[in-house]
DOFIVEX-572882 format. One record per atom (N, C-alpha, C): residue number from 1; residue in three letters; atom name; x, y, z. Coordinates in pm, whole numbers, plus 50000, padded with zeros to 5 digits. Example, Ala and Ser with C-alpha at 12.3 -4.5 7.8 and 13.67 -1.06 7.14 Angstrom:
2
ZASE	1	ALA	N	51319	49431	50780
ZASE	1	ALA	CA	51230	49550	50780
ZASE	1	ALA	C	51320	49670	50780
ZASE	2	SER	N	51285	49775	50708
ZASE	2	SER	CA	51367	49894	50714
ZASE	2	SER	C	51290	50003	50787
END
This chain:
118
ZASE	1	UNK	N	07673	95399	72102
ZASE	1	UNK	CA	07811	95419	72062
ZASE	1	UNK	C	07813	95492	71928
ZASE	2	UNK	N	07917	95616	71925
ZASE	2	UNK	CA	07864	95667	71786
ZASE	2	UNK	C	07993	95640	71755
ZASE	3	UNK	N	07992	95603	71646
ZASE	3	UNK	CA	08116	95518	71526
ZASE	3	UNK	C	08123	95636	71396
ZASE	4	UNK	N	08220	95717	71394
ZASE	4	UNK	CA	08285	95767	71235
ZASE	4	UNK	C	08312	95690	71163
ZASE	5	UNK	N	08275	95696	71013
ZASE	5	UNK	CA	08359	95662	70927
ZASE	5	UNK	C	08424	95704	70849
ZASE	6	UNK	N	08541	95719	70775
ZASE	6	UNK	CA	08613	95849	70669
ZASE	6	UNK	C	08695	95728	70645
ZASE	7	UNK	N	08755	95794	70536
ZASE	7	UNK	CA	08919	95763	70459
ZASE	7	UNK	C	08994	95820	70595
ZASE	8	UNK	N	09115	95709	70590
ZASE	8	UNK	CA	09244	95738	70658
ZASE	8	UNK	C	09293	95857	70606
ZASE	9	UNK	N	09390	95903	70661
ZASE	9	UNK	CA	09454	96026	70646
ZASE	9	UNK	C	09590	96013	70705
ZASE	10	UNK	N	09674	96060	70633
ZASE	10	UNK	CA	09843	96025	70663
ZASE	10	UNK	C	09869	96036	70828
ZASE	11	UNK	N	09824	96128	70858
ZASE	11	UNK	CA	09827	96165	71032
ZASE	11	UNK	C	09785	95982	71112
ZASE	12	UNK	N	09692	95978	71030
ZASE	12	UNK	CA	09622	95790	71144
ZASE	12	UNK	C	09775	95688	71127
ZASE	13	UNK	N	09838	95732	71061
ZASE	13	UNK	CA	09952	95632	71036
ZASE	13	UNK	C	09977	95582	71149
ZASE	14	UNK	N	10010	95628	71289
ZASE	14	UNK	CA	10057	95566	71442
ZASE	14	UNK	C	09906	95522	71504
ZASE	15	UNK	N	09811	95552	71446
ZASE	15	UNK	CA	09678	95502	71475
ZASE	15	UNK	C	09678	95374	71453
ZASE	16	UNK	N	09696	95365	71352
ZASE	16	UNK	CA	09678	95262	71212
ZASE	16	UNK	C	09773	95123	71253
ZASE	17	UNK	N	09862	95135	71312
ZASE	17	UNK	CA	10000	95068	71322
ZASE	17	UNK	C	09914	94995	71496
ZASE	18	UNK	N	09912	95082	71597
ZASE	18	UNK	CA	09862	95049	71679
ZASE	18	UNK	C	09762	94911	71693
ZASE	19	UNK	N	09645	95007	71603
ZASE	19	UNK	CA	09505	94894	71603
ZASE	19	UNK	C	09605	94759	71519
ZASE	20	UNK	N	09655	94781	71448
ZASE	20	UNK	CA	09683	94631	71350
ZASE	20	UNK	C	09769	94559	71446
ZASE	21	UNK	N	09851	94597	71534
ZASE	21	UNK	CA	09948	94525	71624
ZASE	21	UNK	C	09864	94481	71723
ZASE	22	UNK	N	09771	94573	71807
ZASE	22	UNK	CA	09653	94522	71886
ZASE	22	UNK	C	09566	94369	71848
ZASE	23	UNK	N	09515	94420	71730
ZASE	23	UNK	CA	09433	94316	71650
ZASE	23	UNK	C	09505	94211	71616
ZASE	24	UNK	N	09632	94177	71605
ZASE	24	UNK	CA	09696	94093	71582
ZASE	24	UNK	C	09711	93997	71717
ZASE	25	UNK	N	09724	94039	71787
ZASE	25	UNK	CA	09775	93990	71959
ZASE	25	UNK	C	09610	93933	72015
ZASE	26	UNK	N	09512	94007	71986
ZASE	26	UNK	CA	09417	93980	72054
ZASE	26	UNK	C	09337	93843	71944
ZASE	27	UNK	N	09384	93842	71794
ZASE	27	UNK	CA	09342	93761	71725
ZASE	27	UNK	C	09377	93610	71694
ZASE	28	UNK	N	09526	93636	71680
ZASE	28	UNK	CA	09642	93541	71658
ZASE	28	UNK	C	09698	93484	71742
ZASE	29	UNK	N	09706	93528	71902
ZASE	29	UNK	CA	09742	93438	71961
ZASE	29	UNK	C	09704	93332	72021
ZASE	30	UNK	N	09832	93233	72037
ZASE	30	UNK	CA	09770	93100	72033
ZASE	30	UNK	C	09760	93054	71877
ZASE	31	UNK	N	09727	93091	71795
ZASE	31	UNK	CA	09658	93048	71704
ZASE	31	UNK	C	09821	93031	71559
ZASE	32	UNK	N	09911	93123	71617
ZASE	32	UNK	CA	10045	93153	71503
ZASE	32	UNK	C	10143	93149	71650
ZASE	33	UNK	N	10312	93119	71571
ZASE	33	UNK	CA	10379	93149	71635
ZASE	33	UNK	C	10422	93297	71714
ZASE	34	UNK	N	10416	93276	71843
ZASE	34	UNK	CA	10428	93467	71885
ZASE	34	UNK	C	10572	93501	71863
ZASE	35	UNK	N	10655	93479	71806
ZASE	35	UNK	CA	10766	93555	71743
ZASE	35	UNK	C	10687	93604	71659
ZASE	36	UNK	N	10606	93555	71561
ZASE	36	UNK	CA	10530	93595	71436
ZASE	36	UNK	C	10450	93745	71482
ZASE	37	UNK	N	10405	93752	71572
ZASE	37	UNK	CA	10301	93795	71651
ZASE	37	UNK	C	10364	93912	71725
ZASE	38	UNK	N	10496	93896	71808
ZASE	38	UNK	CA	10574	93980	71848
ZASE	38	UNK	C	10619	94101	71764
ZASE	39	UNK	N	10671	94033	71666
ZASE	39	UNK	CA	10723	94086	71525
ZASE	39	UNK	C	10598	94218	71505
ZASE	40	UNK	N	10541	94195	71492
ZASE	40	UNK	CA	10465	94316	71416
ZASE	40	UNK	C	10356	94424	71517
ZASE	41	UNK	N	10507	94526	71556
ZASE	41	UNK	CA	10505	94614	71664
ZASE	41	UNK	C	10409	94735	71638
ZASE	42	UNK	N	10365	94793	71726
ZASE	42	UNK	CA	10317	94891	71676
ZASE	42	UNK	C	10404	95060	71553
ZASE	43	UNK	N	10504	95044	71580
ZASE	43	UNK	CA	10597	95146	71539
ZASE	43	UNK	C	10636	95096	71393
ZASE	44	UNK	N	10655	94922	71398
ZASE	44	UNK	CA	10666	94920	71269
ZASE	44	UNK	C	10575	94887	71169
ZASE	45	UNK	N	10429	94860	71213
ZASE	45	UNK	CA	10331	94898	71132
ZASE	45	UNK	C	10310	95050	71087
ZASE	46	UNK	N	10320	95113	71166
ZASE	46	UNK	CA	10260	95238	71157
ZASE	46	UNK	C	10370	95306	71053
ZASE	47	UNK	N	10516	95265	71027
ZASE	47	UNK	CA	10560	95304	70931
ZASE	47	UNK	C	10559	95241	70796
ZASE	48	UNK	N	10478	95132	70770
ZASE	48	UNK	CA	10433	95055	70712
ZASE	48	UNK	C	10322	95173	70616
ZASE	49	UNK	N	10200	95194	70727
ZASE	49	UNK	CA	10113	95279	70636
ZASE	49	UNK	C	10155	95431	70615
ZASE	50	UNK	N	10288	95506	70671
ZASE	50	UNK	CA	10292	95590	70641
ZASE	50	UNK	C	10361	95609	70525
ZASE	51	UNK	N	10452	95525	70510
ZASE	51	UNK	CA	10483	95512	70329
ZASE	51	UNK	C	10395	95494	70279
ZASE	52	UNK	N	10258	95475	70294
ZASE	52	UNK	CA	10187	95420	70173
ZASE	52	UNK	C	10092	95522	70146
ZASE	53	UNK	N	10130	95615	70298
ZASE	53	UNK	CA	10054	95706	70286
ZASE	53	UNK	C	09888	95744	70342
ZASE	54	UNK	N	09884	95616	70412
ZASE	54	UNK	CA	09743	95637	70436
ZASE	54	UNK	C	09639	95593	70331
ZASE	55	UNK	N	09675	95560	70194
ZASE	55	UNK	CA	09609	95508	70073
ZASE	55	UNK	C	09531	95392	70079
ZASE	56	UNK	N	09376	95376	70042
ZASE	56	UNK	CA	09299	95307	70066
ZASE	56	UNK	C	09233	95217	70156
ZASE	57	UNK	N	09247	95314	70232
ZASE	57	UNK	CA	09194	95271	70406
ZASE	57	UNK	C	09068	95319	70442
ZASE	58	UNK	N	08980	95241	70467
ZASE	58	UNK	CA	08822	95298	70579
ZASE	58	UNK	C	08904	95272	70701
ZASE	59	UNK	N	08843	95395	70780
ZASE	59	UNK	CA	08823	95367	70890
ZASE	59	UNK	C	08767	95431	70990
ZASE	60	UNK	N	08743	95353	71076
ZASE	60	UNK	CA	08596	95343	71202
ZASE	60	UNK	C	08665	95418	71331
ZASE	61	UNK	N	08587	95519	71339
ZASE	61	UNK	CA	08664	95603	71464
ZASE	61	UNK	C	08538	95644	71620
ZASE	62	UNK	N	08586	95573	71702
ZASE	62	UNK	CA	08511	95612	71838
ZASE	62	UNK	C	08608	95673	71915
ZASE	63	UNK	N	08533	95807	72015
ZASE	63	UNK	CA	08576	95875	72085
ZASE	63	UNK	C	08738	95928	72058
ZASE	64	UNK	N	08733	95988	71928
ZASE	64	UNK	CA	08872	96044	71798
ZASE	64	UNK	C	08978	95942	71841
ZASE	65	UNK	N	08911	95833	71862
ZASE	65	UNK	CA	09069	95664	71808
ZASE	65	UNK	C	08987	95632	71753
ZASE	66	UNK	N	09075	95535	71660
ZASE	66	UNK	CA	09057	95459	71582
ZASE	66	UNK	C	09056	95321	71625
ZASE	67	UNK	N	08928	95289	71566
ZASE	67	UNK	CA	08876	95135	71659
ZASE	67	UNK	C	08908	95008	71501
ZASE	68	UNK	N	08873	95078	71423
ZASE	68	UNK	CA	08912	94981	71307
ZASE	68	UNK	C	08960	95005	71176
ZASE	69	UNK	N	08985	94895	71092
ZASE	69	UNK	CA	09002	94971	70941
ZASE	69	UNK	C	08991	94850	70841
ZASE	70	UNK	N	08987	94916	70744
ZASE	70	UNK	CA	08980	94774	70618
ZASE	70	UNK	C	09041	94850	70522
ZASE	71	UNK	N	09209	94781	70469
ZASE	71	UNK	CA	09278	94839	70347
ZASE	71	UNK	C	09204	94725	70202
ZASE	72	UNK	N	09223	94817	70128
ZASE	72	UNK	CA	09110	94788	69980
ZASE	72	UNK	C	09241	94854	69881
ZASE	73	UNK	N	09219	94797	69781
ZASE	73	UNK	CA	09271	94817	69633
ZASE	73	UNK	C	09294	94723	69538
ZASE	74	UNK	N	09364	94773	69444
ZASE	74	UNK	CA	09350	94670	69302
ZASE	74	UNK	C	09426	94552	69340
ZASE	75	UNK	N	09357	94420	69280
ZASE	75	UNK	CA	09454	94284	69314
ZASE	75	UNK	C	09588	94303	69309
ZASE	76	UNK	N	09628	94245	69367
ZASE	76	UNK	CA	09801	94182	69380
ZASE	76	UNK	C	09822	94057	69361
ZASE	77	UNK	N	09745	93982	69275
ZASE	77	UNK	CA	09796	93864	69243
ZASE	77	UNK	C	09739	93872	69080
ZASE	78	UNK	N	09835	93834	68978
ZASE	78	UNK	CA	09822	93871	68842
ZASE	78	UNK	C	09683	93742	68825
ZASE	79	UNK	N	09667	93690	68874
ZASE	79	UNK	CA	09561	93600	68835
ZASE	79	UNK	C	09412	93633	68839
ZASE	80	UNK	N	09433	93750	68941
ZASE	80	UNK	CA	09280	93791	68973
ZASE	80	UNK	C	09222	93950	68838
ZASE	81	UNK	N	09147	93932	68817
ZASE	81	UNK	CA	09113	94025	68678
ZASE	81	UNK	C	09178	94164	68753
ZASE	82	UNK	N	09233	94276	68679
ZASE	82	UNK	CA	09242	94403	68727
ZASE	82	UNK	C	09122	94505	68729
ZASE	83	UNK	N	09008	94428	68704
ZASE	83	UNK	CA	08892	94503	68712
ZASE	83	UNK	C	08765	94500	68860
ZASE	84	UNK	N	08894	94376	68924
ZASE	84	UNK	CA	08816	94316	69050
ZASE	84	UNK	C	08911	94435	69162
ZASE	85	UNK	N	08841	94435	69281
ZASE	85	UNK	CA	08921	94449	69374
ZASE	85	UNK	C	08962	94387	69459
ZASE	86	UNK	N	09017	94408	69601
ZASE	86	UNK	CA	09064	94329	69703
ZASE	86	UNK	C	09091	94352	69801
ZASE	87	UNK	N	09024	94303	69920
ZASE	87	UNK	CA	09043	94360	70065
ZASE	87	UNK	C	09170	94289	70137
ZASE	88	UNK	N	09294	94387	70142
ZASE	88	UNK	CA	09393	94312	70210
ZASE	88	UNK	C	09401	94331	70323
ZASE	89	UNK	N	09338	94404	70421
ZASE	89	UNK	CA	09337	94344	70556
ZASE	89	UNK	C	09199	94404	70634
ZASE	90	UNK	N	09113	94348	70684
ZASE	90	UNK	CA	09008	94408	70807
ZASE	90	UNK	C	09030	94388	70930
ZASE	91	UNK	N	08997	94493	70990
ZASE	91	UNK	CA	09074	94488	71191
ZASE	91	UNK	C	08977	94547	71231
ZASE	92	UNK	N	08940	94500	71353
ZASE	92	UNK	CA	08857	94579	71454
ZASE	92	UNK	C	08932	94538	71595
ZASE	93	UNK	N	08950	94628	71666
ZASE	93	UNK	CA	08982	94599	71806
ZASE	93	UNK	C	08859	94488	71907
ZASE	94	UNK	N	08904	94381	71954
ZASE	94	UNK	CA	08819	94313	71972
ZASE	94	UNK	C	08712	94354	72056
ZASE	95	UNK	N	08711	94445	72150
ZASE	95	UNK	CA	08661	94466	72233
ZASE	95	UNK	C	08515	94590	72155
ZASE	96	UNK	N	08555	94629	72026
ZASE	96	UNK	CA	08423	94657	71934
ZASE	96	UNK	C	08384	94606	71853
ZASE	97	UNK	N	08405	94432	71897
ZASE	97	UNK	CA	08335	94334	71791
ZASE	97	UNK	C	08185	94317	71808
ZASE	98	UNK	N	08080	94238	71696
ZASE	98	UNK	CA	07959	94265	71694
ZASE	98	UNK	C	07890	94380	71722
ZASE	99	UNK	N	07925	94475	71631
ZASE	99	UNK	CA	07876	94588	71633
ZASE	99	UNK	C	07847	94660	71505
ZASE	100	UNK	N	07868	94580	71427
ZASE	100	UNK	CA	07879	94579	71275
ZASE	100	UNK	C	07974	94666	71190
ZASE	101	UNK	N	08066	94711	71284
ZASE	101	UNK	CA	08220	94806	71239
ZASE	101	UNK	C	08273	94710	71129
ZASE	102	UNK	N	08291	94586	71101
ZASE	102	UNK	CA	08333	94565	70994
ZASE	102	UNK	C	08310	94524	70861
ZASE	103	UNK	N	08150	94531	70932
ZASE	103	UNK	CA	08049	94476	70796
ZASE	103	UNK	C	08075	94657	70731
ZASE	104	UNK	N	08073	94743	70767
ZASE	104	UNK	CA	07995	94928	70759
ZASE	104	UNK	C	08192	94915	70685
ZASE	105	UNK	N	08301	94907	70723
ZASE	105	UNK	CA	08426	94861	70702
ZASE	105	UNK	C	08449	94870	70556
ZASE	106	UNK	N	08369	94721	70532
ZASE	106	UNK	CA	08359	94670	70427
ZASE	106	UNK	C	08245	94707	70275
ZASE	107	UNK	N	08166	94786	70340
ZASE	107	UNK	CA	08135	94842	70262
ZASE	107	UNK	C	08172	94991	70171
ZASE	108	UNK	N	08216	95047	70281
ZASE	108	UNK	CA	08264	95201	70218
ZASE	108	UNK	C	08402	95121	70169
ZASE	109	UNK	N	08471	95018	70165
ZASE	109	UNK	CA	08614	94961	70065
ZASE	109	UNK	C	08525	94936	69933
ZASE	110	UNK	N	08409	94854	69953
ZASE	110	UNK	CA	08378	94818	69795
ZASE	110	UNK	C	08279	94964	69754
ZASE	111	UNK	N	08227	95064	69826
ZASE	111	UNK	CA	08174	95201	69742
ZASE	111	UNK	C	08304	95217	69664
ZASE	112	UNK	N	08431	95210	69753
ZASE	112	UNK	CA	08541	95299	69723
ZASE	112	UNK	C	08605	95259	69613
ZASE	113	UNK	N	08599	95099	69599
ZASE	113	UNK	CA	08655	94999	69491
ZASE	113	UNK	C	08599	95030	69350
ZASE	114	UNK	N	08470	95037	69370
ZASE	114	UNK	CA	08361	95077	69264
ZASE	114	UNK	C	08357	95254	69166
ZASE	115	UNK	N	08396	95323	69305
ZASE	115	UNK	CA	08435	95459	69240
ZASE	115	UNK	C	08566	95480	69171
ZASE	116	UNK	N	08633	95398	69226
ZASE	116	UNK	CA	08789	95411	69175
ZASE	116	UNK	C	08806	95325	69011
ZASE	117	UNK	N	08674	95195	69004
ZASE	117	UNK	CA	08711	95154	68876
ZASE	117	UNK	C	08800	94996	68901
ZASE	118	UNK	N	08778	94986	69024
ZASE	118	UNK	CA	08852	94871	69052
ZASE	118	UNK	C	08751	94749	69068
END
């Protein structure tokens, strides 16, 4: 299986929205209320990251989709130093789990954390 990795790019935004609504359904259910679960559609994720622009995202691409991602940046909670960083969400579509997409994920967030100074 050959797996890309790159920075997101404003275009993955309906990519992006997809896998996280996927990953949510295949993760969470059962496990949260599915109104909770319902709620977070593919259309309105994906406008989620396109305001944001696509900003601080890895992500893992087989056969040009996108199979995963891990958003990274500076804390959001005033308690944590601003010199640390913080992974606010990792997704892999389940069906490319154990394959080490989110360990490889998680590393190009903390290269990225580290270059940025975070």
């Amino acid at each position: 299986m050959d797996i890309i990795f790159r920075p997101a790019r404003a275009e993955d935004a309906p990519q992006l929205g997809s896998v996280h609504s996927t990953a949510w359904k295949e993760t969470y259910t059962g496990l949260l209320p599915s109104r909770l679960i319902q709620e977070r559609t593919a259309e309105k994720r994906a406008a989620v990251f396109a305001a944001q622009h696509c900003r601080n995202i890895a992500v893992a691409i087989s056969a040009k989709h996108i199979i995963g991602f891990c958003g990274y940046g500076k804390p959001r909670d005033n308690l944590i130093p601003q010199n640390q960083g913080e992974i606010y969400g990792l997704y892999v579509l389940k069906q490319f789990h154990r394959h080490k997409i989110g360990t490889e994920l998680l590393r190009m967030a903390e290269r990225n954390l580290i270059t940025e100074g975070c």
